[in-house]
C-alpha positions as CSV (number, residue, x, y, z in Angstrom):
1,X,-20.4,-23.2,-9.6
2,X,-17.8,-23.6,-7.1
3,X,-17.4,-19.5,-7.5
4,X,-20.9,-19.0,-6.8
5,X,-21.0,-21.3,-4.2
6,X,-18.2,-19.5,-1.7
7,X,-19.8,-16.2,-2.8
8,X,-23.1,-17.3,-1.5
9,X,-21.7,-18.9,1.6
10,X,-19.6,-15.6,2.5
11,X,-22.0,-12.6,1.6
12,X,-24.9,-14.8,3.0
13,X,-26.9,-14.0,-0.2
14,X,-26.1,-10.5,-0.1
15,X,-25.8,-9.6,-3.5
16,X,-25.5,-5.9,-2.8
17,X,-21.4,-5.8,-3.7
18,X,-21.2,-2.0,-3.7
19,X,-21.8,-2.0,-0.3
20,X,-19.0,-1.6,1.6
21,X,-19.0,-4.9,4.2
22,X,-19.8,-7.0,1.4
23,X,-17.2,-5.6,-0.3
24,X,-15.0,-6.6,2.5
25,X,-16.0,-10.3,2.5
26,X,-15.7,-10.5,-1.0
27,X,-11.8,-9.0,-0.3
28,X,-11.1,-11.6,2.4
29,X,-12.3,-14.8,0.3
30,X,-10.1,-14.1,-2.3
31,X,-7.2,-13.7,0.0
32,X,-7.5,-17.0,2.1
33,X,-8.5,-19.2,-0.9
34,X,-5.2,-17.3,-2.6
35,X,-3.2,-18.2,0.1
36,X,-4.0,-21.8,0.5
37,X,-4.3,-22.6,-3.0
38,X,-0.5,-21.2,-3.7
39,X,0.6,-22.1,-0.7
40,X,0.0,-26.2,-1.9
41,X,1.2,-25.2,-5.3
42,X,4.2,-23.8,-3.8
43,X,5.2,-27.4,-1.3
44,X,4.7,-29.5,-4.6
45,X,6.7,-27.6,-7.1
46,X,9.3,-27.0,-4.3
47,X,9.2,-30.7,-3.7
48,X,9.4,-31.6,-7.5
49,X,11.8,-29.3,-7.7
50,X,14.3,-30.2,-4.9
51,X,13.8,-33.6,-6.4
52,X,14.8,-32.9,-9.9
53,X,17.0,-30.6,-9.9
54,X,15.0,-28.0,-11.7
55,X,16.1,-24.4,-11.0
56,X,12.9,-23.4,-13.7
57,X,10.7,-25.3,-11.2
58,X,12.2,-24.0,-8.2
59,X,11.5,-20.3,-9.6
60,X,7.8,-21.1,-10.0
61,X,7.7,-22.5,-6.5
62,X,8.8,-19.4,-5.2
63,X,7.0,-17.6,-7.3
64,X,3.8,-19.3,-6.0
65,X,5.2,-18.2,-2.3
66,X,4.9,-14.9,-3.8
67,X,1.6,-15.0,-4.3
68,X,0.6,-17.0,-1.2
69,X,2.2,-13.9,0.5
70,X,0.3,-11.4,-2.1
71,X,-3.5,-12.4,-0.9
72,X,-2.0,-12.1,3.2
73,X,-1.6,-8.8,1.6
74,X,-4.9,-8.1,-0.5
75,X,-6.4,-9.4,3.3
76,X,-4.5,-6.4,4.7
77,X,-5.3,-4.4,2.5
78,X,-9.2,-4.9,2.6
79,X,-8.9,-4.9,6.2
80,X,-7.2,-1.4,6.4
81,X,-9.2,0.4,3.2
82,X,-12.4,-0.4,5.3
83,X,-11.5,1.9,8.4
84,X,-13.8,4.6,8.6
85,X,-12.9,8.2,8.3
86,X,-10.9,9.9,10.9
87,X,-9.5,13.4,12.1
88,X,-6.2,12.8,10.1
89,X,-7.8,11.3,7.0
90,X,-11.2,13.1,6.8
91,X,-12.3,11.3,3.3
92,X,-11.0,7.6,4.4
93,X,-8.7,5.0,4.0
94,X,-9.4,3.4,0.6
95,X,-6.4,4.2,-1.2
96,X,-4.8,1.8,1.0
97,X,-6.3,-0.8,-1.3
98,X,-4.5,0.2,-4.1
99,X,-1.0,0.8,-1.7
100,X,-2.0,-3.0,-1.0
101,X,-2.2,-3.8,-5.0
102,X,1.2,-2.0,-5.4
103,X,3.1,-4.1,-3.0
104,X,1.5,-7.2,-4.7
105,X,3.4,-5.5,-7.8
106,X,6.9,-5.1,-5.9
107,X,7.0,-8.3,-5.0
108,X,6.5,-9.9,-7.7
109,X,9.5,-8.1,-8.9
110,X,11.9,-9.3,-6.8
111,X,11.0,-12.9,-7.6
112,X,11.7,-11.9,-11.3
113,X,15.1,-10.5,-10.4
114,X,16.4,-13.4,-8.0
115,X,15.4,-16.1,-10.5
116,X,16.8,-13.6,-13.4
117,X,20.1,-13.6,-11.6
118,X,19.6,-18.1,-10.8
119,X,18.7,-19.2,-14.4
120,X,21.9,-17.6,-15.3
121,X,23.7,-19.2,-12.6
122,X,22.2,-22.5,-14.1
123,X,22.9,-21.8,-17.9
124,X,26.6,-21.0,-16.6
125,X,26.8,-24.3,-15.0
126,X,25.1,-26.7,-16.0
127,X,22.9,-29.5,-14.0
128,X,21.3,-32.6,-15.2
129,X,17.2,-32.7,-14.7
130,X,16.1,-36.1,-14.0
131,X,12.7,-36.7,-15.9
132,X,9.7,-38.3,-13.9
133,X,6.2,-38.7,-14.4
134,X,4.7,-38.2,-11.3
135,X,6.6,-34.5,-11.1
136,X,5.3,-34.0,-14.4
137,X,1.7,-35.1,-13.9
138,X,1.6,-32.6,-10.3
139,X,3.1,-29.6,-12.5
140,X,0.6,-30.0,-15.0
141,X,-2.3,-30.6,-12.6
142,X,-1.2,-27.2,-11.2
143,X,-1.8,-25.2,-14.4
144,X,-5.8,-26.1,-13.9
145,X,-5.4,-24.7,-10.0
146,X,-3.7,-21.4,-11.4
147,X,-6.5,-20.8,-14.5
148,X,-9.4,-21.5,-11.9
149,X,-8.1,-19.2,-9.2
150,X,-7.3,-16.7,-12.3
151,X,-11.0,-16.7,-13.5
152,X,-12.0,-16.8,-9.4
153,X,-10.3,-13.7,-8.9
154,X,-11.4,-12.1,-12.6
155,X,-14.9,-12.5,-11.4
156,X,-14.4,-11.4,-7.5
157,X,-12.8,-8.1,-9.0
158,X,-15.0,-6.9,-11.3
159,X,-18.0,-7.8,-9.0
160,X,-16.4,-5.2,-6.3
161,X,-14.5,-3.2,-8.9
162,X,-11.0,-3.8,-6.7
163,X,-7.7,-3.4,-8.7
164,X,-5.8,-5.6,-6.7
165,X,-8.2,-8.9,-7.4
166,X,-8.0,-7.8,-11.1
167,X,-4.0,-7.3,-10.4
168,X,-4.2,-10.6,-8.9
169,X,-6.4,-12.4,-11.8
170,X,-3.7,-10.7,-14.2
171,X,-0.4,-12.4,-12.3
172,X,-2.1,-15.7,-12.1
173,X,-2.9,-15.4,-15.6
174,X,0.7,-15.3,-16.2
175,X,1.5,-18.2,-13.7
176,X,-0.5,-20.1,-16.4
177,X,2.3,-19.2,-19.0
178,X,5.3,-19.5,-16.8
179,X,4.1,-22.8,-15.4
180,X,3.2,-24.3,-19.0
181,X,6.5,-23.3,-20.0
182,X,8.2,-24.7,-17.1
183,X,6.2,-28.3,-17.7
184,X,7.3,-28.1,-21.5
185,X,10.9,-27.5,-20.6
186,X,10.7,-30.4,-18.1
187,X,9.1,-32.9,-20.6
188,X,12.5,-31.7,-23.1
189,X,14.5,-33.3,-20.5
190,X,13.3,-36.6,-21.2
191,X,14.6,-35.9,-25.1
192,X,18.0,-33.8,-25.0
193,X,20.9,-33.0,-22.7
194,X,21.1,-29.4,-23.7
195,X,20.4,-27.2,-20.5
196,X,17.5,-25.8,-21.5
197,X,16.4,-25.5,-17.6
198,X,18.4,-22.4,-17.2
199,X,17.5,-20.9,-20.3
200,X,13.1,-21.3,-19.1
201,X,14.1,-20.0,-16.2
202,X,15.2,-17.0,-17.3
203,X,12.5,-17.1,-19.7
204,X,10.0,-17.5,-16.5
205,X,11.9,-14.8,-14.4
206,X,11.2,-12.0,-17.7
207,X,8.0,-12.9,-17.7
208,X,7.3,-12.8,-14.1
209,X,9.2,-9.1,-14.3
210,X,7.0,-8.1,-16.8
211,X,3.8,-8.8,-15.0
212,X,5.1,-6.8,-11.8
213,X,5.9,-3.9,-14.1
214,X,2.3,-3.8,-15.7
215,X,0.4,-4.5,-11.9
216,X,2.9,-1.1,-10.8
217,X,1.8,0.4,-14.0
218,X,-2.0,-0.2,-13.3
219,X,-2.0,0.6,-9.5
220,X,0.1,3.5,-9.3
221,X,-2.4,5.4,-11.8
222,X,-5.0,5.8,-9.2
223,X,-2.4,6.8,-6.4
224,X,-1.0,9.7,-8.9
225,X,-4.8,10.9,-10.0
226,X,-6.0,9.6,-13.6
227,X,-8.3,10.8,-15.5
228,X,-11.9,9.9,-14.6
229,X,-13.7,6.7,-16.4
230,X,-15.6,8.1,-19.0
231,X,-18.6,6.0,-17.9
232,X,-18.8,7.9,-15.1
233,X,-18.4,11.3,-17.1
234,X,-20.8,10.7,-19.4
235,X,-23.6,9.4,-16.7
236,X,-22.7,12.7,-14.3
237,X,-23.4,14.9,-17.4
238,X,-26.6,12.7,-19.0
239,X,-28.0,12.8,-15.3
240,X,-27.0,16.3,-14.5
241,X,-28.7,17.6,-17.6
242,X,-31.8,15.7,-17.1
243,X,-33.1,17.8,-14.1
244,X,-35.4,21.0,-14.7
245,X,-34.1,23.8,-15.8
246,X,-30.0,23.0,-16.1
247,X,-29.3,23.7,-19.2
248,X,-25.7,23.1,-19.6
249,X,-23.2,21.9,-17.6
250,X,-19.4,22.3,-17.3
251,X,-16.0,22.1,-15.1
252,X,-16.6,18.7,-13.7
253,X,-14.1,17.7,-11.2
254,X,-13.3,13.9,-10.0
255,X,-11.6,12.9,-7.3
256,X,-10.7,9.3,-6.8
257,X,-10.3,7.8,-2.8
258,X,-10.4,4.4,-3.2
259,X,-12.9,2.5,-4.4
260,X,-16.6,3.4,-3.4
261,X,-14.8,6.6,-2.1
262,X,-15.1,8.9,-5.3
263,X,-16.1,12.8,-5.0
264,X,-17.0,15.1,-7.5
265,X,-18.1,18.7,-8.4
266,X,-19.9,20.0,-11.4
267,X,-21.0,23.6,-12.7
268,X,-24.6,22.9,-13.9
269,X,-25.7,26.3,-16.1
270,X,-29.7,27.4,-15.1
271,X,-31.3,30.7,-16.3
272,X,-30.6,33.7,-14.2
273,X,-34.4,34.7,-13.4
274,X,-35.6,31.5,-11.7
275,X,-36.6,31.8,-8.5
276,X,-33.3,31.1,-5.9
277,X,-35.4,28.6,-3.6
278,X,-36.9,27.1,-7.1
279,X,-33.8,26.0,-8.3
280,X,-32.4,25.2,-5.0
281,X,-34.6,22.5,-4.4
282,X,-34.1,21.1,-8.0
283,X,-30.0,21.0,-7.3
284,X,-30.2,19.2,-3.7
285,X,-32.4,17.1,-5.3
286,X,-30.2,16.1,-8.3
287,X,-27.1,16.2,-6.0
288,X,-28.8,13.5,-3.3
289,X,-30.2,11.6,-6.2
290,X,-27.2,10.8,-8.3
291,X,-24.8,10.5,-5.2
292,X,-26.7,7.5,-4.2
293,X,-27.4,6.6,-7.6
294,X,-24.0,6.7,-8.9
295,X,-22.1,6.1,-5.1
296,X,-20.3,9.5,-5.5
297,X,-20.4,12.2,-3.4
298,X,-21.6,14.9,-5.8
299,X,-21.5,18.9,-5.6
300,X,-23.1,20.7,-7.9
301,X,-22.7,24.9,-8.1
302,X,-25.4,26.8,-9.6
303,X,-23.9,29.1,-12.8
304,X,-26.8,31.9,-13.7
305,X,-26.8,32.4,-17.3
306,X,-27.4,35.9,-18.0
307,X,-31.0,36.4,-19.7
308,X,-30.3,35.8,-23.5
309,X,-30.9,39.3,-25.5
310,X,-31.0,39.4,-28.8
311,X,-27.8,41.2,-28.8
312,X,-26.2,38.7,-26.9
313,X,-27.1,35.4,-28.5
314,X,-25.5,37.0,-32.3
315,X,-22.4,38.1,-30.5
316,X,-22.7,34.8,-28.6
317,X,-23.1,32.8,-32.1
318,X,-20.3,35.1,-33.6
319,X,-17.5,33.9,-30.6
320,X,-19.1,30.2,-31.2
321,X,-18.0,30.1,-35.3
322,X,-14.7,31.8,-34.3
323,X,-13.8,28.8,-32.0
324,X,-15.8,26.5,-34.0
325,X,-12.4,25.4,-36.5
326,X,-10.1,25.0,-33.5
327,X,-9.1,21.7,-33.2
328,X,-8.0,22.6,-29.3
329,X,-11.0,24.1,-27.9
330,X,-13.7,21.7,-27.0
331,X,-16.5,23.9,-26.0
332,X,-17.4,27.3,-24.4
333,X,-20.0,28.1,-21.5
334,X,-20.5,31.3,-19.5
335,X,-21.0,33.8,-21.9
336,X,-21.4,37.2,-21.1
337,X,-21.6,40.8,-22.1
338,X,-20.5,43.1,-19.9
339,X,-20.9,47.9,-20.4
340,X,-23.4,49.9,-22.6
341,X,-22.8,51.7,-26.1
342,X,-19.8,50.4,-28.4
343,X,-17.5,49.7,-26.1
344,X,-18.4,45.9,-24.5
345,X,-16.8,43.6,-22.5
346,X,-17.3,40.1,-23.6
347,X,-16.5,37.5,-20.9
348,X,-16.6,33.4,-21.3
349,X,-14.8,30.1,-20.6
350,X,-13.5,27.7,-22.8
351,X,-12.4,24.4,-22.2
352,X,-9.1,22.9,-23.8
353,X,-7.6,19.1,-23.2
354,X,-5.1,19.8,-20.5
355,X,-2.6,16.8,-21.7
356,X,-1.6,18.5,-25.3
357,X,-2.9,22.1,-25.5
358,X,0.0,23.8,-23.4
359,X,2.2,21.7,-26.1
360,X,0.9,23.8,-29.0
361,X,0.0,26.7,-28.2
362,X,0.4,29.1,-24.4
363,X,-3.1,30.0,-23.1
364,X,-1.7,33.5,-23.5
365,X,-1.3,33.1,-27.4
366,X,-4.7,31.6,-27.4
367,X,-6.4,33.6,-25.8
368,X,-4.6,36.6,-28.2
369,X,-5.8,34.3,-31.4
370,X,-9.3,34.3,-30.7
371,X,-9.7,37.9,-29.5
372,X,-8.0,39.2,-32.5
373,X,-10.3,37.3,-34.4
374,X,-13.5,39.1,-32.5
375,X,-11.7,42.8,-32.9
376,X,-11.9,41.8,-36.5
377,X,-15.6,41.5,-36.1
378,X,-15.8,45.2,-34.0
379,X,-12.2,46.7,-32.7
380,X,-14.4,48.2,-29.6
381,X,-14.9,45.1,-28.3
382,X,-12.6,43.5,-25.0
383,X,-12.3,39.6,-24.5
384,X,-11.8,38.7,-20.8
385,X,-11.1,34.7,-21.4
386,X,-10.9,32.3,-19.1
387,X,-9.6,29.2,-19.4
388,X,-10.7,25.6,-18.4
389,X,-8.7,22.1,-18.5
390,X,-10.6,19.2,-19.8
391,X,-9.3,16.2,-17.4
């Protein structure tokens, strides 16, 4: 309700979140209500604390600093992503969103090492926690602020698809853990004098470590280029193919440049004796369509597929049950036969996964293995093989 509420209030009822100023808004909320809500978790743990002598405590304080200074940084980051394109950056600024996500990571990091390196210093020597209720109640009272502001930023992310709300939603997640940990080694005090205060913290400082590890993990995918969300394929293909005339498609290309900022490219196959204008009109078509559809920037090169003889759809069926049984070709498109008489060329693609194929077998090799196969069939005829990367 409350979520709804401050959405409402900050789009002023624009529900439109692809749209890039919303998108924005959306971005700055969950920065300023980050930074006050940690920033008042981080004075009342450092208070309780100071007052207890808790280094465990005193590492989730800081720890909530970490975030306060995470959503100034998600605010930066929002703030910078949205700069239009320029001479020097011709397709925009929106990786900076992710740069933004990936600092979030780092330090989250360090606060993981420095407590890492206190908790020992407290399991080395020893301090006395003083049990009280009042600390206790405040440290359990913040685990409900951490789990709402978790789910707030769970729900502000995937609204605006923006890794670094999700990265957020993820760490606070974790504050959830480290701080119910923290509030159970506290409540111990009041039972034993073993220091178990160093030994949460450094329980608290791995954990926090291994959230930074998995936000790096997650943000510097899109930085390095990963391979596109298959959503996405399979509605660029499905929508491709549904247009007049294209009947195949192939060599689609993704390009990721921030969020909202994706381009891509696709071969779409049409027969070779339609009119040029004709199909012309049916391509800008599908490529305005499913750009706005889809918020991509989509390209889309017409492949002429030569007319289909009888000749050429048995040799074409022939090649097809010769790469049928191998496990590493995924398909073949742009089949071709090329000279008169006996002697033919026979020129097509094929696609292979690019991640394991190399592994197995060289694309020379391959390319030997199937013509081989095809000489087999008639020694007069001459593969020219070309080969494509499934990404």
């Amino acid at each position: 309700m409350l979520t709804h509420y401050l959405l409402k209030t900050v789009t002023k009822n624009n529900t439109d979140f692809k749209d890039r100023s919303v998108r924005r808004q959306v971005g700055y909320l969950s920065g300023i209500i980050g930074i006050i809500i940690n920033l008042i978790l981080f004075f009342i743990k450092l208070s309780v604390g100071l007052f207890v002598s808790s280094v465990a405590i005193l590492a989730d304080a800081f720890n909530n600093l970490s975030d306060a200074a995470s959503s100034v940084i998600i605010i930066i980051g929002f703030k910078l992503s949205s700069k239009p394109a320029d001479k020097e950056h011709p397709y925009g600024h929106g990786r900076l969103e992710y740069i933004s996500a990936l600092i979030i990571a780092f330090l989250v990091m360090l606060v993981g090492f420095q407590f890492i390196k206190a908790s020992i210093d407290r399991i080395l020597n020893p301090t006395v926690v003083v049990f009280e209720w009042i600390p206790f109640i405040l440290l359990f009272v913040s685990i409900f602020f951490k789990i709402w502001l978790s789910l707030f930023n769970r729900n502000l992310g995937t609204k605006i698809n923006s890794s670094s709300l999700l990265a957020t939603a993820t760490d606070s997640l974790g504050d959830v853990f480290t701080t119910s940990v923290v509030v159970v080694s506290f409540l111990a005090a009041k039972f034993t004098t073993f220091p178990i205060d160093g030994y949460i913290g450094a329980i608290v400082a791995i954990v926090i470590l291994y959230a930074g590890f998995n936000l790096i993990k997650d943000t510097v995918n899109p930085l390095i280029g990963e391979a596109p969300d298959s959503e996405l394929v399979q509605e660029l293909t499905e929508g491709v193919l549904a247009y007049d005339y294209i009947t195949g498609v192939h060599d689609l290309i993704v390009h990721n440049y921030g969020p909202q900022r994706t381009m891509a490219s696709i071969h779409a196959e049409i027969p070779a004796d339609i009119p040029i204008m004709k199909i012309h009109e049916i391509i800008d078509k599908a490529e305005r369509e499913l750009s706005e559809k889809l918020q991509i920037h989509l390209v889309i090169h017409m492949d002429p597929i030569c007319i289909m003889t009888e000749e050429v759809v048995k040799l074409k069926n022939e090649v097809a049950k010769i790469i049928k049984y191998n496990p590493l070709i995924k398909s073949m498109h742009d089949f071709r036969v090329i000279g008169e008489g006996d002697h033919k060329n026979l020129i097509f693609d094929i696609v292979v996964e690019a991640h394991h194929a190399s592994k197995i077998i060289s694309e020379e090799n391959l390319k030997l293995m199937i013509s081989d196969a095809i000489k087999e069939i008639n020694p007069f005829y001459e593969c020219i093989i070309t080969i494509d990367k499934e990404y």
